[in-house]
C-alpha positions as CSV (number, residue, x, y, z in Angstrom):
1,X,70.7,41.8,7.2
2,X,67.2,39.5,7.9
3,X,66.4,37.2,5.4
4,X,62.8,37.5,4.4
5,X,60.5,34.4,5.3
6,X,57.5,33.7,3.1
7,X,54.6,31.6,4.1
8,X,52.9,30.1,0.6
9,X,49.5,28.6,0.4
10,X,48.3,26.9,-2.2
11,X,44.9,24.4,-3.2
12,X,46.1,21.3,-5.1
13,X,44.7,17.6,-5.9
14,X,46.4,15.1,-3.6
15,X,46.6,11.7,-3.8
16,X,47.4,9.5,-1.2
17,X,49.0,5.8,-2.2
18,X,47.1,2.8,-1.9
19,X,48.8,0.9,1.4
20,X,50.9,-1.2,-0.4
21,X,52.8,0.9,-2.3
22,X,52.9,3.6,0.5
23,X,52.9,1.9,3.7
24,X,50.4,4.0,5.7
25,X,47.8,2.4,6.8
26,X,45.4,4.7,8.2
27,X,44.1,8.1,6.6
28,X,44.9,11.7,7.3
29,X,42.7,14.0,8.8
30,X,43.2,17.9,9.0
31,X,45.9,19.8,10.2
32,X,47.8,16.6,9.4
33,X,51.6,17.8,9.0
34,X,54.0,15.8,6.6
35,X,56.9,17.3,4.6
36,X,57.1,18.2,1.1
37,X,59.5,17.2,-1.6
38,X,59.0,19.9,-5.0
39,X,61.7,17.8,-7.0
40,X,64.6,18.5,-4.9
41,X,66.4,17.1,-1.8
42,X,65.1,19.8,0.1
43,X,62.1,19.1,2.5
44,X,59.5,21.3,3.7
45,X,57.2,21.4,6.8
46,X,53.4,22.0,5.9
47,X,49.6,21.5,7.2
48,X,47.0,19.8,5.0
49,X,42.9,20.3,5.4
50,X,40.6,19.0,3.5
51,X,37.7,21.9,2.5
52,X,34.1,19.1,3.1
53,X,36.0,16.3,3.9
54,X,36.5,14.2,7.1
55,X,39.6,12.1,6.1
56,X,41.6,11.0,3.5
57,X,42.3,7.3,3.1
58,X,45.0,5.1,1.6
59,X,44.2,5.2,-2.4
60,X,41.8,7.7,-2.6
61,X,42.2,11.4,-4.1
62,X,40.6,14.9,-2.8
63,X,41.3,18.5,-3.3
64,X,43.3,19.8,0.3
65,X,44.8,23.2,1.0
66,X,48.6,23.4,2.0
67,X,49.8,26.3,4.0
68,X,54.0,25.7,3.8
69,X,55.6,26.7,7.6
70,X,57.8,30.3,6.7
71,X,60.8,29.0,4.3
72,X,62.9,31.5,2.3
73,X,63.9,29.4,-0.5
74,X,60.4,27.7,-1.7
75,X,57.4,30.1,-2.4
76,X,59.2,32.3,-5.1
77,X,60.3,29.0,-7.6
78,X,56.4,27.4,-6.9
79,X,53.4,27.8,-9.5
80,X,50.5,26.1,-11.0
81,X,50.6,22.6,-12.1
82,X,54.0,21.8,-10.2
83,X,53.9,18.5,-8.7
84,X,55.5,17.6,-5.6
85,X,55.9,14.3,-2.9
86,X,54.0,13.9,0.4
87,X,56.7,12.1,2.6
88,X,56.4,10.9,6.5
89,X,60.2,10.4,7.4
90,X,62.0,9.0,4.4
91,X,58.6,7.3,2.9
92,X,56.9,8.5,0.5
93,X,53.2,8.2,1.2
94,X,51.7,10.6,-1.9
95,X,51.8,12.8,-4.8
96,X,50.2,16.1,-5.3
97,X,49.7,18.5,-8.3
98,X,49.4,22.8,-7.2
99,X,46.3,24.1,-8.7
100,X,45.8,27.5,-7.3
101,X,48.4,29.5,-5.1
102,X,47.1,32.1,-2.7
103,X,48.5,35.2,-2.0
104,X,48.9,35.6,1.8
């Protein structure tokens, strides 16, 4: 039997840390691609844009949308007002709060 994959979408308020606490230097841009921690050890692969925005820099906060890649294990447990970690590698770059999932 085939496991069912589920892609999950969602709009949330994301916050990127200032360069000292985070170490990235630069800002994001869309269709940028870090993981996702939702208070687990369990990563997920995403894609961030930014709806009227051209980038995101160190420090600052923006509404984004995240589609999540196809994962069997995260979309079901996810729902408004969950918070979760941005991470590049093992860092941990930002924070984010879900405000709205979409249903895809």
């Amino acid at each position: 039997m085939m496991s069912q994959l589920t892609i999950c979408s969602f709009t949330d308020i994301l916050s990127l840390f200032p360069t000292e606490k985070g170490e990235r230097k630069r800002p994001i841009y869309d269709n940028y691609r870090p993981s996702f921690s939702f208070n687990s050890i369990n990563h997920f692969s995403g894609e961030i844009s930014f709806p009227g925005l051209d980038e995101l820099k160190p420090g600052e906060t923006a509404t984004a949308k995240v589609k999540l890649l196809p994962s069997k294990h995260v979309s079901h447990h996810l729902k408004v007002g969950d918070s979760f970690s941005l991470l590049e590698g093992r860092k941990v770059v930002g924070t984010g709060v879900i405000q709205e999932i979409e249903k895809i």
